[in-house]
N, C-alpha and C positions, 0 to 999 in steps of 0.2 A: 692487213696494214696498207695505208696507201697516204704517196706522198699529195697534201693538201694545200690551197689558199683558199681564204675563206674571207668572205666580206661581209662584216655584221651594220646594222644598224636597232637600234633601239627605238621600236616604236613610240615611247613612252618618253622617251627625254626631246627634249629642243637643242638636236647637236647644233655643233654652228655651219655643220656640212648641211643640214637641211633647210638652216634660214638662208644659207648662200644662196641653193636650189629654189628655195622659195618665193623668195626672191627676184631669180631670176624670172621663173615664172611670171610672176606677175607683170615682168616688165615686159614678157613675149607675146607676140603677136597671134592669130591662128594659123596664119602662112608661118610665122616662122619658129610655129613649135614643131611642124613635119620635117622642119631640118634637124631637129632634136631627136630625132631616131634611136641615134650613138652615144645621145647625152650631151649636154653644155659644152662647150671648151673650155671653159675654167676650173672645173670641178678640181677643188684643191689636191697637191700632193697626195698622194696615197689614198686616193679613194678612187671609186669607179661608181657610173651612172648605173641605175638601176630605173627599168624605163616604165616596170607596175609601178613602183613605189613615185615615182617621180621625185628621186630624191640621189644625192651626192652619197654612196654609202662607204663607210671609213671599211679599208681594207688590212683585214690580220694574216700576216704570215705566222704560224706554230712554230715555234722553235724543236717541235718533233713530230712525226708522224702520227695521224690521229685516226682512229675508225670512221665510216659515214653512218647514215641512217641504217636506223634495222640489224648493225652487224653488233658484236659484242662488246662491253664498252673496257673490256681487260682482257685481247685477244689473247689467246695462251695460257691464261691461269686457270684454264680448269671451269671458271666459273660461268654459271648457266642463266642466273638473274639480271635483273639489271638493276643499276642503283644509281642514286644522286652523289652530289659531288660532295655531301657529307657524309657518306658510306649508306645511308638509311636505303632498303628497298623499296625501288618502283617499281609501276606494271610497266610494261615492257611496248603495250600500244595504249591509247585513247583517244577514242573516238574515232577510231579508224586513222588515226596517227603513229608513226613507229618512233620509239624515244630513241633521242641523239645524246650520247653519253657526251665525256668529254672531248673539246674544252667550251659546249656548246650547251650541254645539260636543259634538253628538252624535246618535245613532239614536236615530231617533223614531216611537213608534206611539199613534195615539190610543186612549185608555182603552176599553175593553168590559168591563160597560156603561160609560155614561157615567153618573157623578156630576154631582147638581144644581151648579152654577157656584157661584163664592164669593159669601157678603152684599155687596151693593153693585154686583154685575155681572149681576145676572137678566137686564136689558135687552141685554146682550152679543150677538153672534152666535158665541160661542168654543164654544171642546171644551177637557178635560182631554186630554193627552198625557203618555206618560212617554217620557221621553230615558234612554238608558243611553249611558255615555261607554266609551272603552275602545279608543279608536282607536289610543291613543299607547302601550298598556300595562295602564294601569290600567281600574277597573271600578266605577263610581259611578253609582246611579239616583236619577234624581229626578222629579220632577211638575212639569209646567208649566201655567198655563189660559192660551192661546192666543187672541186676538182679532185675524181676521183683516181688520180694516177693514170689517166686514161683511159679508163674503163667504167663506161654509161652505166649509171642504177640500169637494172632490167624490169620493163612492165611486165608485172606476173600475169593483170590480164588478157596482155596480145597473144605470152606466148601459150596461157592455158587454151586461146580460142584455135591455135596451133595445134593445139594435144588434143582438141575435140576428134580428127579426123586422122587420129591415129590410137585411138583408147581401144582396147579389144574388145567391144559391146560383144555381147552375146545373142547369137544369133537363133533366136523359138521357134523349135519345131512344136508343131502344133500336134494336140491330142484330142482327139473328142468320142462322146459315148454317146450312141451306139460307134461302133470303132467301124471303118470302113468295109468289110468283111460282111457286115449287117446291112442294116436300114433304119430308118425313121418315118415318123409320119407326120403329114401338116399337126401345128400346135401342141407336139411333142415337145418336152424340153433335153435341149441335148446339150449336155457338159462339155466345159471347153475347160480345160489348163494346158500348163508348158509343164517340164519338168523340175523339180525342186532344186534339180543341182545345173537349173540354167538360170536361178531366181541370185542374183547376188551383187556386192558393189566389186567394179572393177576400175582401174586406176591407170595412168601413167605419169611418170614424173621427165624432166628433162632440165641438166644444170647449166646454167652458160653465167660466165662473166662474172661469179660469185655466187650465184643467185640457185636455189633449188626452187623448181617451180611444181606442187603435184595438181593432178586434175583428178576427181573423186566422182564417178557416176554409181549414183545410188539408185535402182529399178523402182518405180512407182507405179507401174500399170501396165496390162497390158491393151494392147489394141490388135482386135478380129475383123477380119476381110471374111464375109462369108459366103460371097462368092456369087451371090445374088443380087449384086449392089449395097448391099445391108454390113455395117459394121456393128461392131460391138465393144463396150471397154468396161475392161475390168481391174479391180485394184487389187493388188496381188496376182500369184500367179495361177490362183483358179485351185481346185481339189481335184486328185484324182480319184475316177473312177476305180471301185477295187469288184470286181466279181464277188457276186454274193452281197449288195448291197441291196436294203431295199428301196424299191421305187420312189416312194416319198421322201430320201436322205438328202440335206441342206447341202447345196452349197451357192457359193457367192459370184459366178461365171456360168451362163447358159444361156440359149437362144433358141429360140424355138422358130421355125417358118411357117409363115399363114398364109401362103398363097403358092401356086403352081403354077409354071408355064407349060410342061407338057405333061396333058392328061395321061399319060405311059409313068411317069416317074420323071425327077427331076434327077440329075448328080452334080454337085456342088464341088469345087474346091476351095478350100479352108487354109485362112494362113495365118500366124500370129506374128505381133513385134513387139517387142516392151521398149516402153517408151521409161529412159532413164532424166532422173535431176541431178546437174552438175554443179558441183561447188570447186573453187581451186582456192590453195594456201601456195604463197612465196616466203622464205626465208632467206638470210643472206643480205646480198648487195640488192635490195628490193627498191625500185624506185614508186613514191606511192602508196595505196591500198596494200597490204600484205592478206586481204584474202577476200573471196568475192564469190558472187553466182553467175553461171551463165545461163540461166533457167534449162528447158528439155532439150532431149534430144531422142528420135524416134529411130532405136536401130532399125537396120534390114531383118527381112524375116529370114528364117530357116528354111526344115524342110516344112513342106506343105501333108495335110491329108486332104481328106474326101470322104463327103455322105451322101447316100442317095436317098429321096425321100419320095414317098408316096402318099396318096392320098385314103384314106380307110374306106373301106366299103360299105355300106348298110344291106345287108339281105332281109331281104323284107318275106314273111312265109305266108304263103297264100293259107289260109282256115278251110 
């Protein structure tokens, strides 16, 4: 619940607050619209300048306290929907809009940029929004200046780019077949996975200001260092190698070397990273998008192994 003033105007009517503004315009100069910053000084009684709109917009005080964007529009009772102002259910966003229940009954997205706040409210902690209505049918926008009881909508995605650099990614220790203990030889194919219970989405959430913010990294690949300058990538986390397979058995991760620096044998170190995709949801006091992507993110690797490889010999038999 938070205590509100809110300033509407109706895009769609010819208040007389806009013909005044209109008006005025037309009578202003280009020098002397930069003094219009703050808005006209006439702007009638109980309205305030709104400096996108370029227009005088009439200001409503509630005679009670009202929910903002994104929160529930019957805090307390229990109920999880949202709905219009004739009880009928609506979707709760569209088009990447969050519905503004009462006494505003519409999809809402805060102004970008934002305009300086109306004369008389500087000291405010609000934002301009525009509401577009059009749930029941019709399609009407208008402008609100929102004051959240002193407490700022939260961007879900500054703070999800926050949670990027604190999410537990999981860190791949690398496997590969022949297993270190062994060897290889040039143009050999040699198995790479991580282990299955390092293949997984990991998350963290953080709540401030009303708002729950989660951050969700889903693994999409991994990426191989193989130690020769040569990388590798693969989707998923590779097959393991089980003893007792035979030579010819699929899998969708390997790499083979075709070339040698020392005629003795080569030894390589092997390292893996899986490279995760990030999506974040905000619920709450969201100000904005309630959900988004931050495209990848390539953790650090684990532990490492090592193969050594040689080149095969031909024995050639003299007859």
């Amino acid at each position: 619940m938070h205590a509100n003033s809110t300033l509407t105007k109706a895009a769609t009517t010819a208040t007389s607050c806009l013909a005044l503004a209109a008006a005025a315009l037309l009578l202003a100069t280009s020098s002397s619209q930069s003094a219009w910053a703050d808005g006209p000084e006439d702007c009638p009684p109980g309205t305030g300048w709104n400096a996108n709109l370029g227009a005088c917009i009439q200001i409503e005080i509630p005679g009670e306290e009202t929910p903002g964007p994104g929160e529930a529009p019957n805090p307390g009772g229990g109920e999880t929907v949202c709905r219009d102002k004739d009880g009928s259910e609506v979707s709760c966003t569209k088009d990447g809009l969050t519905w503004w229940g009462s006494p505003h009954w519409c999809y809402a997205e805060p102004d970008d940029p934002q305009g300086p706040p109306p004369r008389g409210h500087e000291d405010e902690n609000g934002m301009w929004w525009t509401c577009q209505t059009g749930a029941s049918g019709t399609s009407v926008s208008f402008a609100v200046w929102w004051v959240s009881g002193g407490v700022a909508p939260v961007d879900g995605a500054a703070v999800a780019r926050q949670l990027m650099v604190t999410i537990p990614y999981e860190l791949a220790d690398a496997k590969i077949a022949p297993p270190p203990t062994y060897h290889t030889y040039i143009s050999y194919k040699n198995w790479l996975w991580v282990e299955s219970g390092q293949w997984h989405t990991v998350s963290a959430t953080e709540s401030l200001r009303g708002a729950t913010v989660t951050l969700i990294a889903t693994p999409s690949y991994v990426e191989w260092t193989m130690g020769n300058g040569d990388t590798a990538s693969c989707v998923g986390p590779g097959r393991e190698w089980l003893k007792g397979m035979p030579e010819n058995a699929p899998t969708n991760c390997s790499y083979a070397y075709d070339e040698m620096e020392d005629p003795e044998g080569d030894t390589w170190t092997v390292s893996a990273q899986i490279s995760y995709t990030l999506a974040w949801t905000c619920t709450g006091n969201c100000g904005g998008a309630t959900s988004g992507d931050l495209g990848s993110q390539l953790a650090a690797a684990g532990d490492s192994t090592a193969i050594t490889v040689y080149q095969r010999q031909t024995v050639v038999k003299k007859k």
